[in-house]
C-alpha positions in Angstrom: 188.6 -107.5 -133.5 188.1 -105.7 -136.8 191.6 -105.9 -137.7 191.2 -109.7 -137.2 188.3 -109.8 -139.6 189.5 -107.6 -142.0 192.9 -109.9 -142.2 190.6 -113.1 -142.6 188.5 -111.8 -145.3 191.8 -110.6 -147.1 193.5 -114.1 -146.6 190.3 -115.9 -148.4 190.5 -113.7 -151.1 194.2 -115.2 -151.5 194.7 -117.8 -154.4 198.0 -120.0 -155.5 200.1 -118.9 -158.6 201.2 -120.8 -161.1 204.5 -120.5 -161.3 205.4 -118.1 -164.4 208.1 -115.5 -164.6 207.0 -112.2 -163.5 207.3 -109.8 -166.8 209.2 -106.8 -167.4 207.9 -103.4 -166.8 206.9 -101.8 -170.4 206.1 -98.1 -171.2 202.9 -98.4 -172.6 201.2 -100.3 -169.1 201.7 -96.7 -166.9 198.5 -96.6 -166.7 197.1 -99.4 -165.9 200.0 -101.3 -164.1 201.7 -100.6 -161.0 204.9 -102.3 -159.9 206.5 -102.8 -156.5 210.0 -104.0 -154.9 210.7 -105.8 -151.9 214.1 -108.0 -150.2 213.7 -109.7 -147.0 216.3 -111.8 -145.6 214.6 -115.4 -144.9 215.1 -117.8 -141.4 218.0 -119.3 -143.3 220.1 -115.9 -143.5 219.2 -115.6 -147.5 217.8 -112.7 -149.4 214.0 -113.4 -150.5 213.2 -111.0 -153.4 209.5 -110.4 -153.9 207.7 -108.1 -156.2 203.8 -106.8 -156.0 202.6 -106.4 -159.9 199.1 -104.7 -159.4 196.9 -104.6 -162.6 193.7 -102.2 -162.4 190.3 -102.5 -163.5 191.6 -106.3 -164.1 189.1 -108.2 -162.4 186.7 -109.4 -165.1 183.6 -109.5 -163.2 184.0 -106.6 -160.5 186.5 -104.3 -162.7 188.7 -104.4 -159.3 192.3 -103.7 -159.2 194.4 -107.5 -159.0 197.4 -107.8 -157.2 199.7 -110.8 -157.8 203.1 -111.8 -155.7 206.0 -113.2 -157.2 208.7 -114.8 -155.3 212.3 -114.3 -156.2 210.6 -113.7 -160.1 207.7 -117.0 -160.1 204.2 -116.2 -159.5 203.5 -117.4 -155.7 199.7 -116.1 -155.2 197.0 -113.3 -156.5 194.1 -111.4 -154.7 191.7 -109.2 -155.5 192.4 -105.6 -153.7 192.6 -104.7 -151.2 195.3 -107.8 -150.4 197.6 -109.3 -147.6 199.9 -111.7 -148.6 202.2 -113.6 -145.6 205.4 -113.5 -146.5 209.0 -114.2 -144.3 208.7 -111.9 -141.4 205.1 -110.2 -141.8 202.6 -109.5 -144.2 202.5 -107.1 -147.1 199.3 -105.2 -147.5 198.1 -103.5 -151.0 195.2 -101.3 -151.1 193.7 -99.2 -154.1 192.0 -96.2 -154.8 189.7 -95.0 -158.3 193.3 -93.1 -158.8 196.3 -95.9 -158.5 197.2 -97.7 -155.4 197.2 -95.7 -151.5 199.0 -98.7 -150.1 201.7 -101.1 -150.5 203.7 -101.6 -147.7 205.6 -104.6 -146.0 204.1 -104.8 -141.8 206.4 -106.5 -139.9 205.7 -109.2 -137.3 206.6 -106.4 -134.5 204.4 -104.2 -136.3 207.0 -102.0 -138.0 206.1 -101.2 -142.2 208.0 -99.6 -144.7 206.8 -99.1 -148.4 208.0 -101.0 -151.2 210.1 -99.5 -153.6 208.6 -98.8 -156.6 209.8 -100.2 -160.1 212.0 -97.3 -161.5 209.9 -98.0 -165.1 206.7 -97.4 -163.5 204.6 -94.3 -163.3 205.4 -94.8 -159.6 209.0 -95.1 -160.3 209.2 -92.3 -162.3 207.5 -89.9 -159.9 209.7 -91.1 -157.1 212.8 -90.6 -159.0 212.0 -87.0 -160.0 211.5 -86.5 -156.0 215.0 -87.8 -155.7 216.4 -85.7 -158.6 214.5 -82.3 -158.3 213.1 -82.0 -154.4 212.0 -78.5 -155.1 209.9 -79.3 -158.0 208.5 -82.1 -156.3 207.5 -80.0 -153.8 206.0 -77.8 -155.5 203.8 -80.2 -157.4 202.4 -82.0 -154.0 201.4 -78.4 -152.7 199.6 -78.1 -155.6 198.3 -81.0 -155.9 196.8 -80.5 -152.0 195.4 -76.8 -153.5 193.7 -78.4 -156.4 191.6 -81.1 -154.0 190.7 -77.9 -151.6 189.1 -76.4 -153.9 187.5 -78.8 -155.0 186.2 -80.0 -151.6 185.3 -76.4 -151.5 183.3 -76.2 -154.2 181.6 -79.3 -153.4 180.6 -78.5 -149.8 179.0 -75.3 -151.6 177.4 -76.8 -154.4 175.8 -79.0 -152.0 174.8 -77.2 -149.4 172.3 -74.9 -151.2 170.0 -77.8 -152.4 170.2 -79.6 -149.1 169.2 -76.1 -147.7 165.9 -76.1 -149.7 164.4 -79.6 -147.9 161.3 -78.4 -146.4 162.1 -79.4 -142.8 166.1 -77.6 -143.1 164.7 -74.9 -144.6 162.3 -74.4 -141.9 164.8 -75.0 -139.1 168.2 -72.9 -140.3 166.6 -71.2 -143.3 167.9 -71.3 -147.1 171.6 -70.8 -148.6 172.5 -69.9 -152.0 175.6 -70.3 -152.9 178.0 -66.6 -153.3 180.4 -68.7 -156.4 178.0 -70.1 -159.9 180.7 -71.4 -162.2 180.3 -71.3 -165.6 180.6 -75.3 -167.2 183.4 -75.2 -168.5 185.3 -73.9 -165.6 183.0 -76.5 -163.2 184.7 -79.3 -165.8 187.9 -77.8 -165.2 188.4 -77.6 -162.0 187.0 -81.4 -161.7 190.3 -82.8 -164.0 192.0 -80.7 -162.1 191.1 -82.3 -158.8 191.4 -85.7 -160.3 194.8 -85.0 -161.9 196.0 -84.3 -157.9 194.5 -87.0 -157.1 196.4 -89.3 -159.7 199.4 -87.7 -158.9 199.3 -88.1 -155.1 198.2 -92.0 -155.9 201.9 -92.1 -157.6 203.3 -91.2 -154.5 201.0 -93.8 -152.1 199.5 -90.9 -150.9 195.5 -90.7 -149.8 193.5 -89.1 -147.5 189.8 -88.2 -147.1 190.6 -84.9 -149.3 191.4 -87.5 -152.4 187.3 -88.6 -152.0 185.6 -85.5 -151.2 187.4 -83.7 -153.9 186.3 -85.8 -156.7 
């Protein structure tokens, strides 16, 4: 039942394109732009090309993330995110965090999803081709990319404990806690672009979990 609502808010939220041609990837919209690929062959035995072009903070009012869908290059529809757009054979679903996008996958009528492929221009694309190039190194960043985000969970669940400690009737019941780790500023800031930098860099790989929101 709640997938059923969640699908009919999403499909309100739809709106008709208008029919322009989807624009190159440039160098200077990593940030702010993501890009994703997808080919599905249509009832008639054709290839269907679509493509996702998600721009952040683009919604005027809200400062939400927009997602548009272009069929084979023309602007077919746009939603705010988080968005499902019907397309031949299923649905594809985009869905955003503060840090870049945690979803965008293609859901099959039976159920079955796979990820669209990133745009190899995009921050996205770029991130997925040095996991294709240099596995180890890629690796390697994603461990510490989890590392950063425990600590910083952490830190948090310390930092917030001791206050929470010193209400009257916890206090009372379990008695006070002062935190064992004081962090100078400097090192408290640190730490914090730290965790967000994982987080970014786990957003380029659709990755998100509850670690990505505790540990920023």
């Amino acid at each position: 039942m709640f997938e059923d609502w969640k699908r009919n808010r999403a499909a309100k939220r739809v709106r008709p394109g208008d029919g322009r041609a989807l624009q190159p990837f440039r160098w200077w919209q990593l940030l702010r732009r993501s890009l994703f690929l997808l080919e599905v062959f249509g009832r008639d035995g054709h290839p269907v090309g679509y493509a996702v072009d998600v721009r952040h903070w683009a919604d005027k009012e809200t400062g939400e993330s927009v997602a548009h869908l272009y069929v084979d290059g023309r602007h077919h529809a746009y939603s705010r995110v988080p968005a499902m757009f019907a397309v031949e054979g299923g649905t594809i679903e985009v869905a955003a965090s503060q840090f870049g996008l945690k979803r965008c996958h293609y859901v099959a009528a039976d159920g079955a999803e796979r990820q669209l492929i990133p745009d190899p221009r995009s921050a996205e694309g770029r991130r997925a081709r040095l996991d294709s190039r240099h596995p180890s190194l890629s690796r390697s960043l994603g461990f510490v990319s989890v590392v950063m985000l425990l600590v910083g969970v952490a830190l948090l669940v310390l930092q917030v404990a001791e206050p929470i400690s010193e209400i009257p009737p916890v206090a009372d019941s379990i008695g006070t806690f002062e935190s064992p780790i004081h962090l100078p500023l400097w090192l408290n800031l640190a730490l914090g672009l730290g965790a967000v930098a994982a987080s970014t860099e786990r957003a380029l790989r659709l990755r998100f979990s509850w670690l990505d929101s505790l540990g920023n």
